[in-house]
HTML snippet that shows the backbone in 3Dmol.js (N, CA, C, O; Angstrom):
<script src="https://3Dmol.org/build/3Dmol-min.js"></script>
<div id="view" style="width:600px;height:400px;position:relative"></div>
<script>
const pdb = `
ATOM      1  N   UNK A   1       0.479-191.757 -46.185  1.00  0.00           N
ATOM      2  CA  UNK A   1       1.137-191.678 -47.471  1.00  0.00           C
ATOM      3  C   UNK A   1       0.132-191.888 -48.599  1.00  0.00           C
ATOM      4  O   UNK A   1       0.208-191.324 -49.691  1.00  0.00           O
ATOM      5  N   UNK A   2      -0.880-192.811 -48.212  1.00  0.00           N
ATOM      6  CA  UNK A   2      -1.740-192.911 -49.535  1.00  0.00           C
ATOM      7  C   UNK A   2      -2.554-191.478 -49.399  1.00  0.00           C
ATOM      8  O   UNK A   2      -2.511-190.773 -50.407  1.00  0.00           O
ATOM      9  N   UNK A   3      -3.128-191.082 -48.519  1.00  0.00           N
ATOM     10  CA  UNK A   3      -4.210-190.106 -48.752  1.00  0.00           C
ATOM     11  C   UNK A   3      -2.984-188.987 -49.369  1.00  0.00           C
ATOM     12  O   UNK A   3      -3.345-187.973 -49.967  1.00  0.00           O
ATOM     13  N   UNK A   4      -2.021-189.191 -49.223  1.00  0.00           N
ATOM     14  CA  UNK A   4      -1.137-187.786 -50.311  1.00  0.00           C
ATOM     15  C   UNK A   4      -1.209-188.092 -51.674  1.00  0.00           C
ATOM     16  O   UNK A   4      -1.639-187.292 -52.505  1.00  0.00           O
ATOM     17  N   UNK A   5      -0.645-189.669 -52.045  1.00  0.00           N
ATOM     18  CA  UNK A   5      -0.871-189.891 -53.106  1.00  0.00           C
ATOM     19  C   UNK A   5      -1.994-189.874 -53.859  1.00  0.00           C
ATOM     20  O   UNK A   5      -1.907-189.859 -55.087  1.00  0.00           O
ATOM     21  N   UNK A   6      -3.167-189.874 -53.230  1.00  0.00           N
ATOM     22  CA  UNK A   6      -4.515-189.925 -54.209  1.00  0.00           C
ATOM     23  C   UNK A   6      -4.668-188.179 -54.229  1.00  0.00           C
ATOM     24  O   UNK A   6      -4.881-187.700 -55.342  1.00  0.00           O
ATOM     25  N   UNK A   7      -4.566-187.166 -52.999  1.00  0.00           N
ATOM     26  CA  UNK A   7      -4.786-186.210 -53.271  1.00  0.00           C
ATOM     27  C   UNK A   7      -3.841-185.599 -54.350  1.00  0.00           C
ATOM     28  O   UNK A   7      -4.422-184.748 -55.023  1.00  0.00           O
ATOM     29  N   UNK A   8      -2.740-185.773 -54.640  1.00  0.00           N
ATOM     30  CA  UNK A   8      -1.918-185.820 -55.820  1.00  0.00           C
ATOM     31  C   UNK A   8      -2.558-186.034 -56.813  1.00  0.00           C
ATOM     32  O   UNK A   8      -2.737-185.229 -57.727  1.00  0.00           O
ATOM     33  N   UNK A   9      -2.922-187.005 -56.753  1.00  0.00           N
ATOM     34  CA  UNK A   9      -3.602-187.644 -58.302  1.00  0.00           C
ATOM     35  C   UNK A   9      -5.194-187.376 -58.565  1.00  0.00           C
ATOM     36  O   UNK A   9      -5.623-187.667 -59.681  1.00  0.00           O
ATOM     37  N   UNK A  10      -5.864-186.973 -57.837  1.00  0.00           N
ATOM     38  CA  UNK A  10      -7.272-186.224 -57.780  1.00  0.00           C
ATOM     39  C   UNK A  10      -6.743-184.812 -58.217  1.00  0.00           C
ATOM     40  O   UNK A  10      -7.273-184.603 -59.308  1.00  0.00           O
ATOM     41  N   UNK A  11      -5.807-183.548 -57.823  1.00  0.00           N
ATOM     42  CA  UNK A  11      -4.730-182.514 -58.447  1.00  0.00           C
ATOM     43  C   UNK A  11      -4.678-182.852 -59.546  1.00  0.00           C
ATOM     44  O   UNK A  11      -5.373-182.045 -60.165  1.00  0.00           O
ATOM     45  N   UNK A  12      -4.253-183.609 -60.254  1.00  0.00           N
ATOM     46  CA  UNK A  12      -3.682-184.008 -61.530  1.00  0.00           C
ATOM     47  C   UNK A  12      -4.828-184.115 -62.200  1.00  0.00           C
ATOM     48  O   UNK A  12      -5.042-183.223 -63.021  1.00  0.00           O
ATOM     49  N   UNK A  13      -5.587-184.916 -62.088  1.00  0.00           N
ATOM     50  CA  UNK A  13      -6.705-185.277 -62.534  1.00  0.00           C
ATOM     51  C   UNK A  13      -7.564-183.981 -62.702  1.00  0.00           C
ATOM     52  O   UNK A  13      -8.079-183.806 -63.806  1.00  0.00           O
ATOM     53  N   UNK A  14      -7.761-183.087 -61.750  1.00  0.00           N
ATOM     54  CA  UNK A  14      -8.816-181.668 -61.587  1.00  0.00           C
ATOM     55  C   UNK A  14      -7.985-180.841 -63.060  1.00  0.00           C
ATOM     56  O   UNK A  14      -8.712-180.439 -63.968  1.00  0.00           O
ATOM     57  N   UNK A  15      -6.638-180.680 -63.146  1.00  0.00           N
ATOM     58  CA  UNK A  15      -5.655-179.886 -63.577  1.00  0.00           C
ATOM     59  C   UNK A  15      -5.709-180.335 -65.439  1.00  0.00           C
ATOM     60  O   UNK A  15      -5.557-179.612 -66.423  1.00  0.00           O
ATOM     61  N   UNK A  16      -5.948-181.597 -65.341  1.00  0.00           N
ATOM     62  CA  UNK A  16      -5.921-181.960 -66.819  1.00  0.00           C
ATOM     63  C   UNK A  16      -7.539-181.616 -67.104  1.00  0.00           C
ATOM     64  O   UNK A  16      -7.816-182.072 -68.213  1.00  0.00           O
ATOM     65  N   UNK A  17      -8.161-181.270 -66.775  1.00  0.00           N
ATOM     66  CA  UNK A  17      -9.805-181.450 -67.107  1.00  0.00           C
ATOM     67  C   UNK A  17     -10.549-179.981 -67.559  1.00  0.00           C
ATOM     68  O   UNK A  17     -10.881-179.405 -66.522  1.00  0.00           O
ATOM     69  N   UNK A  18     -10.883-179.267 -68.645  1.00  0.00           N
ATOM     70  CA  UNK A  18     -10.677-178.139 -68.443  1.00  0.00           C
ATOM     71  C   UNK A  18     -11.716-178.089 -70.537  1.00  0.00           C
ATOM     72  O   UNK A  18     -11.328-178.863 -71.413  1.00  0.00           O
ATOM     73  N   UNK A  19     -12.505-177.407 -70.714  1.00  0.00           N
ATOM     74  CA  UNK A  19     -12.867-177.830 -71.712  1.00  0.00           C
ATOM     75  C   UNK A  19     -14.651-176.977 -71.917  1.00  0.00           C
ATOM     76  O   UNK A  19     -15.342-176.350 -71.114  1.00  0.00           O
ATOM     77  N   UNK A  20     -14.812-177.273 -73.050  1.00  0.00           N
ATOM     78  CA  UNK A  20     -16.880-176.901 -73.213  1.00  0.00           C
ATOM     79  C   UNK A  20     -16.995-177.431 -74.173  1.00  0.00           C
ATOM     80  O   UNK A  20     -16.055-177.705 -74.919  1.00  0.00           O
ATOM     81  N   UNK A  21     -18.615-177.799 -74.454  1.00  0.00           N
ATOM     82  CA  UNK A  21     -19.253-178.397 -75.401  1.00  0.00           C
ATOM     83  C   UNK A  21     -20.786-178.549 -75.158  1.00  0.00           C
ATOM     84  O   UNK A  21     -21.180-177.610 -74.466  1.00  0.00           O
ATOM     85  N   UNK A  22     -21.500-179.170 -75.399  1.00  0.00           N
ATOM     86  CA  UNK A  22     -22.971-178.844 -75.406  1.00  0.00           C
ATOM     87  C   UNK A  22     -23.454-180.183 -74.498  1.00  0.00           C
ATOM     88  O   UNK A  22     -22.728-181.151 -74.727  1.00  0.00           O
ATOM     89  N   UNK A  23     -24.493-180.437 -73.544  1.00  0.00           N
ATOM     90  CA  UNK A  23     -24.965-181.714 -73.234  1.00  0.00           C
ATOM     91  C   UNK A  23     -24.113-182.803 -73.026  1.00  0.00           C
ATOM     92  O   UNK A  23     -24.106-183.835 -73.697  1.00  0.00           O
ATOM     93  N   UNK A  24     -23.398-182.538 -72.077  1.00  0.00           N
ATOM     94  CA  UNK A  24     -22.291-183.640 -71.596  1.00  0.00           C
ATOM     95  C   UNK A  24     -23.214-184.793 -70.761  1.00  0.00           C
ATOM     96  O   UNK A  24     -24.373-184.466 -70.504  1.00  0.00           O
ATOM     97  N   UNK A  25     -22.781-186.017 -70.365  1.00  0.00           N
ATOM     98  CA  UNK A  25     -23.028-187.174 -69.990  1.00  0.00           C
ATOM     99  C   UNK A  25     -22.619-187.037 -68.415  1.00  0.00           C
ATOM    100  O   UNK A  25     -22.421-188.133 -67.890  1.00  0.00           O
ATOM    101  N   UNK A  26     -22.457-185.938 -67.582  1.00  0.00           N
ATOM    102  CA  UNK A  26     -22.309-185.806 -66.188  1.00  0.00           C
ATOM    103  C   UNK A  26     -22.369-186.853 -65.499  1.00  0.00           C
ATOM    104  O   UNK A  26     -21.693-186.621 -64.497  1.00  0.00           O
ATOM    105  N   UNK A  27     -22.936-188.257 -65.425  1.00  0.00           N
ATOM    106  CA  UNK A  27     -22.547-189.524 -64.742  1.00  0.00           C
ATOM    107  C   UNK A  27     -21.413-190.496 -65.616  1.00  0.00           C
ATOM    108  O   UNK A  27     -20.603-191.389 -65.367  1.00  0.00           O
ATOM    109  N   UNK A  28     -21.774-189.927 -66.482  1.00  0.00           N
ATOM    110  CA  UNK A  28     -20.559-191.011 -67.612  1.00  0.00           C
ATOM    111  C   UNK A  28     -19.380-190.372 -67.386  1.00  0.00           C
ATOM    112  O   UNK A  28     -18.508-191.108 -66.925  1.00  0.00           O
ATOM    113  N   UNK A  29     -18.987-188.913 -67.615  1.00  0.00           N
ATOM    114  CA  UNK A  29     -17.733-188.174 -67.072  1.00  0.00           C
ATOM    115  C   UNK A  29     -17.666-188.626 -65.592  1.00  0.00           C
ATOM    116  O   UNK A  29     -16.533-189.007 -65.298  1.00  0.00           O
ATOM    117  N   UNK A  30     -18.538-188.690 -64.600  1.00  0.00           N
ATOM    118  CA  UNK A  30     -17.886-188.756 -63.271  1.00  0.00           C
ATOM    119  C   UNK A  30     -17.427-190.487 -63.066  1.00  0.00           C
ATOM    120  O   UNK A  30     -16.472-190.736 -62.331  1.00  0.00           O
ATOM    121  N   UNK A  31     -18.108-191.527 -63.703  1.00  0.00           N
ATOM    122  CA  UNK A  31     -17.250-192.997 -63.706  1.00  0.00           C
ATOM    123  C   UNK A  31     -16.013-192.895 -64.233  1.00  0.00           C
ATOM    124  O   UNK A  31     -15.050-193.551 -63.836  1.00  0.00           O
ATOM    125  N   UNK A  32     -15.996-192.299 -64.894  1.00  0.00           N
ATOM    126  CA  UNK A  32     -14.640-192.146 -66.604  1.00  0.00           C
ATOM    127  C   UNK A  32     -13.433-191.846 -65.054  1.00  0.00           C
ATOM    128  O   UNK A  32     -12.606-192.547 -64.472  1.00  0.00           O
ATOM    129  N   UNK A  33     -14.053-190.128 -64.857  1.00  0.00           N
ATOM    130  CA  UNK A  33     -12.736-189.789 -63.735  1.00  0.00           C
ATOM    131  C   UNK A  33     -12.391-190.959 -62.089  1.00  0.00           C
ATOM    132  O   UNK A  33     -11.345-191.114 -61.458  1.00  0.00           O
ATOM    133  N   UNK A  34     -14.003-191.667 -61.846  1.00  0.00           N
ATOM    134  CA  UNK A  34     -13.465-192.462 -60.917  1.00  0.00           C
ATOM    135  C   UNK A  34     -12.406-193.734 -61.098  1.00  0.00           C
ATOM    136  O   UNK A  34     -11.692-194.370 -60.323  1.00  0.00           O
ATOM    137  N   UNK A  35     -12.642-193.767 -62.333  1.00  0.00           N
ATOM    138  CA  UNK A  35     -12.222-194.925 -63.271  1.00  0.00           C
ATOM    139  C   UNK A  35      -9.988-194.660 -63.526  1.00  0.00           C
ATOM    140  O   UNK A  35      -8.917-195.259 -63.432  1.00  0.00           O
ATOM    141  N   UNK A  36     -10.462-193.648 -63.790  1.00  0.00           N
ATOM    142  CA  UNK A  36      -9.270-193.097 -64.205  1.00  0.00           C
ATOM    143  C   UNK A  36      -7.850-192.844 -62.911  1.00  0.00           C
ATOM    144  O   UNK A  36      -6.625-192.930 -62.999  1.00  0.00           O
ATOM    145  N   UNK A  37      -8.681-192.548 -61.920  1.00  0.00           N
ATOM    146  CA  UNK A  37      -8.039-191.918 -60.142  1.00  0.00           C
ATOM    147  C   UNK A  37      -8.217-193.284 -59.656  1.00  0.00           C
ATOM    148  O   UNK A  37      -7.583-193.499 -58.623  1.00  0.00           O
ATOM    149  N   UNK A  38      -8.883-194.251 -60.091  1.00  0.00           N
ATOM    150  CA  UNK A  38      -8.572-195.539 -59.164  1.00  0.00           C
ATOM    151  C   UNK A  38      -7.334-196.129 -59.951  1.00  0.00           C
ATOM    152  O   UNK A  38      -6.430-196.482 -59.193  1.00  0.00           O
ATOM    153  N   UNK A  39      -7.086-196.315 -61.279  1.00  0.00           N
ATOM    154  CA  UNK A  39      -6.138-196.704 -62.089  1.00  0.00           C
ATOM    155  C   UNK A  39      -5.224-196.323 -61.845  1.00  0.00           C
ATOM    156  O   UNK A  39      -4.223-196.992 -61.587  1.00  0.00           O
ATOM    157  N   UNK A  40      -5.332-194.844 -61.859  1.00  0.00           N
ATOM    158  CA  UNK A  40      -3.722-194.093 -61.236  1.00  0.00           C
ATOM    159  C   UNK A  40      -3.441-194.421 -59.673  1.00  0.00           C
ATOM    160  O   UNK A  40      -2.363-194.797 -59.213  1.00  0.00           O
ATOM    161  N   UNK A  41      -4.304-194.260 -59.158  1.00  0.00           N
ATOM    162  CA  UNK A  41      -3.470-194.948 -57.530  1.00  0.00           C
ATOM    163  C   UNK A  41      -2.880-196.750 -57.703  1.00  0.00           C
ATOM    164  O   UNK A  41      -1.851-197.125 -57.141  1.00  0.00           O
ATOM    165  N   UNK A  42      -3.777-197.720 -58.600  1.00  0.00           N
ATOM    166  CA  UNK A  42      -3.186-198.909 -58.336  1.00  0.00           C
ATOM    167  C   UNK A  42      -1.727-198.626 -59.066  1.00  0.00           C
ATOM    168  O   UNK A  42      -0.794-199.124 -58.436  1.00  0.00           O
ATOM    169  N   UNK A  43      -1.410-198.033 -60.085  1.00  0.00           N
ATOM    170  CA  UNK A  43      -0.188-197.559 -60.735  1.00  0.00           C
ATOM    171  C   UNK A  43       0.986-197.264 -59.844  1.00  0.00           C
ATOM    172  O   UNK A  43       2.163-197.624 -59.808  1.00  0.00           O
ATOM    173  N   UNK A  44       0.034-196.285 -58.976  1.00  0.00           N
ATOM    174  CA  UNK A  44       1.137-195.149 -58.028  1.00  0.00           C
ATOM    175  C   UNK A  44       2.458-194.770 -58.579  1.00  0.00           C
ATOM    176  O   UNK A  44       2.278-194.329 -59.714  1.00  0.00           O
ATOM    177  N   UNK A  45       3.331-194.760 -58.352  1.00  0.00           N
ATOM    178  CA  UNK A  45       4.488-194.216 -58.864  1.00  0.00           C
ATOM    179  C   UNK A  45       4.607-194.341 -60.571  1.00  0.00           C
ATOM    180  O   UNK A  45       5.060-193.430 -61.265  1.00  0.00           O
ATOM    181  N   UNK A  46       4.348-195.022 -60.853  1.00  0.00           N
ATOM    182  CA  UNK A  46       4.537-195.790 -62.681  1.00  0.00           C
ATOM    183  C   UNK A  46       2.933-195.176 -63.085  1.00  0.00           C
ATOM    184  O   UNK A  46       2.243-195.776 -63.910  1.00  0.00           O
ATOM    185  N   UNK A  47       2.647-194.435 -62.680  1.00  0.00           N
ATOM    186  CA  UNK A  47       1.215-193.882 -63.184  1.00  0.00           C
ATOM    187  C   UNK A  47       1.242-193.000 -64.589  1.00  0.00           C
ATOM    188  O   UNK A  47       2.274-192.336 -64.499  1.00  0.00           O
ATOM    189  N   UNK A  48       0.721-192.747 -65.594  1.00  0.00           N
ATOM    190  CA  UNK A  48       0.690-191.672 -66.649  1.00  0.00           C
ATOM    191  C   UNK A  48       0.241-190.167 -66.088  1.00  0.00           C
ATOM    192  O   UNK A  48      -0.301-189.614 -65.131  1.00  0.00           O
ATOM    193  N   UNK A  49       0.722-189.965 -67.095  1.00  0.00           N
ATOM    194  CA  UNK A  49       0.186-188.246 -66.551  1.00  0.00           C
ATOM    195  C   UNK A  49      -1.455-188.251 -67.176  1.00  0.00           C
ATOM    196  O   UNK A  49      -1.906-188.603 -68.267  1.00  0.00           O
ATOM    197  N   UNK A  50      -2.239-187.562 -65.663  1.00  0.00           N
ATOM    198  CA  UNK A  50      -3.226-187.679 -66.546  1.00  0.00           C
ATOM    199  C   UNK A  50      -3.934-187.188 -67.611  1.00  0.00           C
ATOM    200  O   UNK A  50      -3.116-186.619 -68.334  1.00  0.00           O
ATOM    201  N   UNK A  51      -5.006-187.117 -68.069  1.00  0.00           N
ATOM    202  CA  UNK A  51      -5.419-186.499 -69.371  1.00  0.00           C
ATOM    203  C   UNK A  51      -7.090-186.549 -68.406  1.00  0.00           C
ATOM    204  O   UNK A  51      -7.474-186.885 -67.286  1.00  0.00           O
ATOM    205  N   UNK A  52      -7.809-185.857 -69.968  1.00  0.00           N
ATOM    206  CA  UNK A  52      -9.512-185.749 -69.193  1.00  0.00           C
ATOM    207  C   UNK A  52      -9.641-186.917 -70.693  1.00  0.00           C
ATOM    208  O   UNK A  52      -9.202-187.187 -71.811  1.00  0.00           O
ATOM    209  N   UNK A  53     -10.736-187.317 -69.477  1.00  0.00           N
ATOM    210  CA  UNK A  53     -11.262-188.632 -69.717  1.00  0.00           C
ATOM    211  C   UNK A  53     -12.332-187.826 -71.125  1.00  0.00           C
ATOM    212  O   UNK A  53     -12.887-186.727 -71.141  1.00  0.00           O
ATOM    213  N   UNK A  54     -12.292-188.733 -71.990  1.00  0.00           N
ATOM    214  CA  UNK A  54     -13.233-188.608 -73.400  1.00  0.00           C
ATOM    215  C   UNK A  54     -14.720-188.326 -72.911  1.00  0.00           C
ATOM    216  O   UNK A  54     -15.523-187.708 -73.611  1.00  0.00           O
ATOM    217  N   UNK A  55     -15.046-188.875 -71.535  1.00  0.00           N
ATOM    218  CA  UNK A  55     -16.170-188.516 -71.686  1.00  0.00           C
ATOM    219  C   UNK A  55     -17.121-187.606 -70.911  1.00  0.00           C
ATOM    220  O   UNK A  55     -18.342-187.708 -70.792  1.00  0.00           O
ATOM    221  N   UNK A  56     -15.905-186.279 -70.182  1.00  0.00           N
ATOM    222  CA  UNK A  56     -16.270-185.454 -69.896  1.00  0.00           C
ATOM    223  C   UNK A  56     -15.935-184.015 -70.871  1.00  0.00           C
ATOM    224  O   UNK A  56     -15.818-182.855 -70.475  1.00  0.00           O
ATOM    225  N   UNK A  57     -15.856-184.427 -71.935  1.00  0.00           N
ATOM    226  CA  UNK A  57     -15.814-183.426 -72.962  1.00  0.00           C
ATOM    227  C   UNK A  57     -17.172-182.544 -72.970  1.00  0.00           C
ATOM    228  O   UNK A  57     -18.295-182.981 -73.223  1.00  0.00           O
ATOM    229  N   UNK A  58     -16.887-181.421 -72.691  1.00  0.00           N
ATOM    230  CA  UNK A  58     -18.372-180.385 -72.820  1.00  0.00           C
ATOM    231  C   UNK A  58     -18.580-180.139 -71.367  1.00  0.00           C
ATOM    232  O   UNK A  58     -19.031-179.107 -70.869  1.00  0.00           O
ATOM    233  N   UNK A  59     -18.125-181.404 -70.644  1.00  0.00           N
ATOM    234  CA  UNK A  59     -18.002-180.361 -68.911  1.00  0.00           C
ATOM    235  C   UNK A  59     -17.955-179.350 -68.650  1.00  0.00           C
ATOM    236  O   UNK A  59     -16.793-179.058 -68.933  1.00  0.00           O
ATOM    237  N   UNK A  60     -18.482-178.368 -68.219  1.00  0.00           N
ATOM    238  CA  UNK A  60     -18.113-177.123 -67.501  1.00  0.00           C
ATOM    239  C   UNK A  60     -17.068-177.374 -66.440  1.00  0.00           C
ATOM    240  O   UNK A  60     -17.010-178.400 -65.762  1.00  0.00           O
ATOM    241  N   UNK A  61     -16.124-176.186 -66.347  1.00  0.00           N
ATOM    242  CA  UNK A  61     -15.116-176.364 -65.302  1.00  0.00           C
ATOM    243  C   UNK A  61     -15.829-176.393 -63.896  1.00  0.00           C
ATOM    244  O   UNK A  61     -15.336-177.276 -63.193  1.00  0.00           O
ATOM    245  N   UNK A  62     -17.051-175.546 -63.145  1.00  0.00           N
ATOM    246  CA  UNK A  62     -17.384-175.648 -62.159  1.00  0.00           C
ATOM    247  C   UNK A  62     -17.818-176.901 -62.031  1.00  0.00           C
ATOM    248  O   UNK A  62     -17.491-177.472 -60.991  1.00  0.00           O
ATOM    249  N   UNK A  63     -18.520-177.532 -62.867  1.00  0.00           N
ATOM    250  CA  UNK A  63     -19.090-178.822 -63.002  1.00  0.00           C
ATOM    251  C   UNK A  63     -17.792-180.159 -62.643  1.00  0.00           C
ATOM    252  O   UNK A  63     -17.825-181.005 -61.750  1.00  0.00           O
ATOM    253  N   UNK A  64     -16.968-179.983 -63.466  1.00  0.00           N
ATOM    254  CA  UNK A  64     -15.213-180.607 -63.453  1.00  0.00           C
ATOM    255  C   UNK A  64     -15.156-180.306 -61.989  1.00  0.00           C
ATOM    256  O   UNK A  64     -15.454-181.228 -61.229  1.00  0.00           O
ATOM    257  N   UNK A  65     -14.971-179.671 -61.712  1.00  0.00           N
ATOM    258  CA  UNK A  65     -14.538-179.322 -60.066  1.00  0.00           C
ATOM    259  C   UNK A  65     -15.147-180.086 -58.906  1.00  0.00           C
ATOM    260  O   UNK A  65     -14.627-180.634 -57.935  1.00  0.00           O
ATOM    261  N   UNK A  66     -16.896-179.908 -59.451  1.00  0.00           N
ATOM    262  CA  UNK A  66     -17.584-180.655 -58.142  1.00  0.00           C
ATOM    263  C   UNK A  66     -17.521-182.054 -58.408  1.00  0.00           C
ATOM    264  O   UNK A  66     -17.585-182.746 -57.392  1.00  0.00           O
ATOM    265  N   UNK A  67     -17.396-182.764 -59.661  1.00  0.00           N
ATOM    266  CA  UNK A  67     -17.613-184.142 -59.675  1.00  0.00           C
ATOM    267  C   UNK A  67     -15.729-184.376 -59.397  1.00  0.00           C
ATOM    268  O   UNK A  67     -15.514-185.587 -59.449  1.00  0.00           O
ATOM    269  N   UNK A  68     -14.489-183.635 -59.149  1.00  0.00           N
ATOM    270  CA  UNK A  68     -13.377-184.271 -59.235  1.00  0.00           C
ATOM    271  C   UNK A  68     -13.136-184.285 -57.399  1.00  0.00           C
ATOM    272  O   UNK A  68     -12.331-185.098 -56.943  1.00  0.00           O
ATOM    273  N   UNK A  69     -13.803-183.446 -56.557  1.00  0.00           N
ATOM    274  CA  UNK A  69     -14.241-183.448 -55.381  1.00  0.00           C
ATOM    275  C   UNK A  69     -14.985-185.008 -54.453  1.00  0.00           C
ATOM    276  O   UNK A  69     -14.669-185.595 -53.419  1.00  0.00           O
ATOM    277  N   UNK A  70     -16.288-185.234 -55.690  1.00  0.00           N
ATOM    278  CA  UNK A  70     -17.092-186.301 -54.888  1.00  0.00           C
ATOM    279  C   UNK A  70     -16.224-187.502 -55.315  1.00  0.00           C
ATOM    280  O   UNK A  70     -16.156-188.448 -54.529  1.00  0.00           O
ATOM    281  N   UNK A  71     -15.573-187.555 -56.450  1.00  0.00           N
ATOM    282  CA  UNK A  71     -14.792-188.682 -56.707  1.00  0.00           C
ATOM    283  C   UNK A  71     -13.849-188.853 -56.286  1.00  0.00           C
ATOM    284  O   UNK A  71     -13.689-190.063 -56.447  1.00  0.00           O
ATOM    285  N   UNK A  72     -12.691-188.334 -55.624  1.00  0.00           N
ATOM    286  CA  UNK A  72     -11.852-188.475 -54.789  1.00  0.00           C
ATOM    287  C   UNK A  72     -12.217-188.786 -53.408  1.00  0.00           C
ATOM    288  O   UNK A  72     -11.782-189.701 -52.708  1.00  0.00           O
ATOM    289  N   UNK A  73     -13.287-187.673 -53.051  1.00  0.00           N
ATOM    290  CA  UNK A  73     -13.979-188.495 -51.563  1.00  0.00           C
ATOM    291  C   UNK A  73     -14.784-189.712 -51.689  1.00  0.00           C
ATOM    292  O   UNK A  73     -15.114-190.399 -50.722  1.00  0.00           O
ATOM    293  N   UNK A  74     -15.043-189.923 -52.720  1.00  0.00           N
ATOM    294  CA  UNK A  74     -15.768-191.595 -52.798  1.00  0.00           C
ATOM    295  C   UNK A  74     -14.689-192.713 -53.018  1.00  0.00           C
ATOM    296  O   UNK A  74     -14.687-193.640 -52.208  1.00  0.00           O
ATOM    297  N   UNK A  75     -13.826-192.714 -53.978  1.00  0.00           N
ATOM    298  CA  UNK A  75     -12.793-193.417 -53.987  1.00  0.00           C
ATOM    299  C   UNK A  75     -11.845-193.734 -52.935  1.00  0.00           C
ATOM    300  O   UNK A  75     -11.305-194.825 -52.750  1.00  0.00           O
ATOM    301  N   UNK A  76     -11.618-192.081 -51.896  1.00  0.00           N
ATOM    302  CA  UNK A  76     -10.634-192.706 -50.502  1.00  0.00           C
ATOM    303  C   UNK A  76     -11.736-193.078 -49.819  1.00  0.00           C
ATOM    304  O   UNK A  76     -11.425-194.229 -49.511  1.00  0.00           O
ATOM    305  N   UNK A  77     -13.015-192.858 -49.286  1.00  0.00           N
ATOM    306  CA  UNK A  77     -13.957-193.883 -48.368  1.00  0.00           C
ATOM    307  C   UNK A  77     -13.520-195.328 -48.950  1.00  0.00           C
ATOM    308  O   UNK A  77     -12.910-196.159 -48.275  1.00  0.00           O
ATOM    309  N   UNK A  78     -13.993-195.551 -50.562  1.00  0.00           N
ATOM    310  CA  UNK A  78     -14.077-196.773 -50.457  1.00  0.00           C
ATOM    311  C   UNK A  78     -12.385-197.488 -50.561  1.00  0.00           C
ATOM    312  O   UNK A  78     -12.292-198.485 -51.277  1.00  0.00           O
ATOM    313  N   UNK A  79     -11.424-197.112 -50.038  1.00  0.00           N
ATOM    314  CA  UNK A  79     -10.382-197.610 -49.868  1.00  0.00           C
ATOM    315  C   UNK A  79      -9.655-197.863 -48.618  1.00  0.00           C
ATOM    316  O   UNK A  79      -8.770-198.700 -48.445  1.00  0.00           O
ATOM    317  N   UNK A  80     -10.196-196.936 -47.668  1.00  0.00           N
ATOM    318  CA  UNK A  80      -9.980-197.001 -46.287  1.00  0.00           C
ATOM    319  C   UNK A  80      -9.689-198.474 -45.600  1.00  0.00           C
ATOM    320  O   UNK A  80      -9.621-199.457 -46.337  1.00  0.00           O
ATOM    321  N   UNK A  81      -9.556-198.576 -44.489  1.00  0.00           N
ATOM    322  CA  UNK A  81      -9.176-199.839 -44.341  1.00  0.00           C
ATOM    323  C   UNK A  81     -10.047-200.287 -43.149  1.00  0.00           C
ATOM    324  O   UNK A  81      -9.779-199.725 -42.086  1.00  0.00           O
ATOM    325  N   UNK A  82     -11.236-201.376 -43.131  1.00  0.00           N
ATOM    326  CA  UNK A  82     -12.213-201.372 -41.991  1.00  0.00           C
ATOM    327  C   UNK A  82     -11.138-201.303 -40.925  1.00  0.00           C
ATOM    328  O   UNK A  82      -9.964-201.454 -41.261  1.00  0.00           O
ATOM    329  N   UNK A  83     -11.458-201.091 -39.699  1.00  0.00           N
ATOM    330  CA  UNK A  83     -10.748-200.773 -37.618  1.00  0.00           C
ATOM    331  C   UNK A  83     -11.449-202.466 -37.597  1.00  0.00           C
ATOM    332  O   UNK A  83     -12.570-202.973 -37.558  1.00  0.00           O
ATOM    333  N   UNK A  84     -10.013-202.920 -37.650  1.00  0.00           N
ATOM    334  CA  UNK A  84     -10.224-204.345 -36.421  1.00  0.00           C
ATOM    335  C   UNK A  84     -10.899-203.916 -35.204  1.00  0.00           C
ATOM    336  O   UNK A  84     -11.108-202.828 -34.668  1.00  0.00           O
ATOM    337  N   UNK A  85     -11.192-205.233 -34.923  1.00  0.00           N
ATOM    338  CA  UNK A  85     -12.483-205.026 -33.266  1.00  0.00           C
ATOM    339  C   UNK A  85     -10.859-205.683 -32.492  1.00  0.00           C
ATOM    340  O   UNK A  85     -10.092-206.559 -32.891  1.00  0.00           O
ATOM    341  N   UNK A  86     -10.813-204.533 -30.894  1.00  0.00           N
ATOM    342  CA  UNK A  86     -10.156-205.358 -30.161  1.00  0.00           C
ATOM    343  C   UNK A  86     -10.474-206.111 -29.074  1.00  0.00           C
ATOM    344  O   UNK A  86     -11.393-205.757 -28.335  1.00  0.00           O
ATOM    345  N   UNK A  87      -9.645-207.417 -28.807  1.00  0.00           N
ATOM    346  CA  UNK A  87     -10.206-208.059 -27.553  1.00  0.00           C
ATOM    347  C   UNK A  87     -10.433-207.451 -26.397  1.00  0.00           C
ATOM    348  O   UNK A  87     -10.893-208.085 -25.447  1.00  0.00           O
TER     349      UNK A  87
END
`;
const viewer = $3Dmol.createViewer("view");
viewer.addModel(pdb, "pdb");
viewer.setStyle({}, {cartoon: {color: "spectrum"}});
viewer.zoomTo();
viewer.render();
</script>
């Protein structure tokens, strides 16, 4: 159920993001969106709709695409749940 809900909200997130401008901050946009997709999952249901983060303004959409990719796969790794050791 969670990996639906974040892929939901990584969707949402890709879908609101969409834009150009000159010399964007490409690590500052990709915290902003990790920032943003971790907020919306602790939310989950009571979440906002999302918007693009201020500081991927001037992103290219291919660019939007690959960083809304590594940030969803970095965010569900780091949420996973360690495998107990069994006796």
């Amino acid at each position: 159920m969670r990996r639906y809900t974040t892929a939901a909200a990584a969707a949402a997130l890709l879908l609101s993001l969409t834009g150009c401008g000159s010399e964007p901050d490409v690590a500052a946009c990709k915290a902003a969106m990790g920032k943003q997709l971790r907020d919306t999952m602790a939310a989950g249901a009571n979440a906002p709709e999302g918007s693009r983060p201020a500081a991927c303004d001037g992103v290219d959409t291919k660019t939007l695409e690959r960083l809304a990719g590594e940030v969803t796969a970095e965010v569900i790794d780091s949420t996973q749940l360690q495998p107990t050791a069994t006796p």
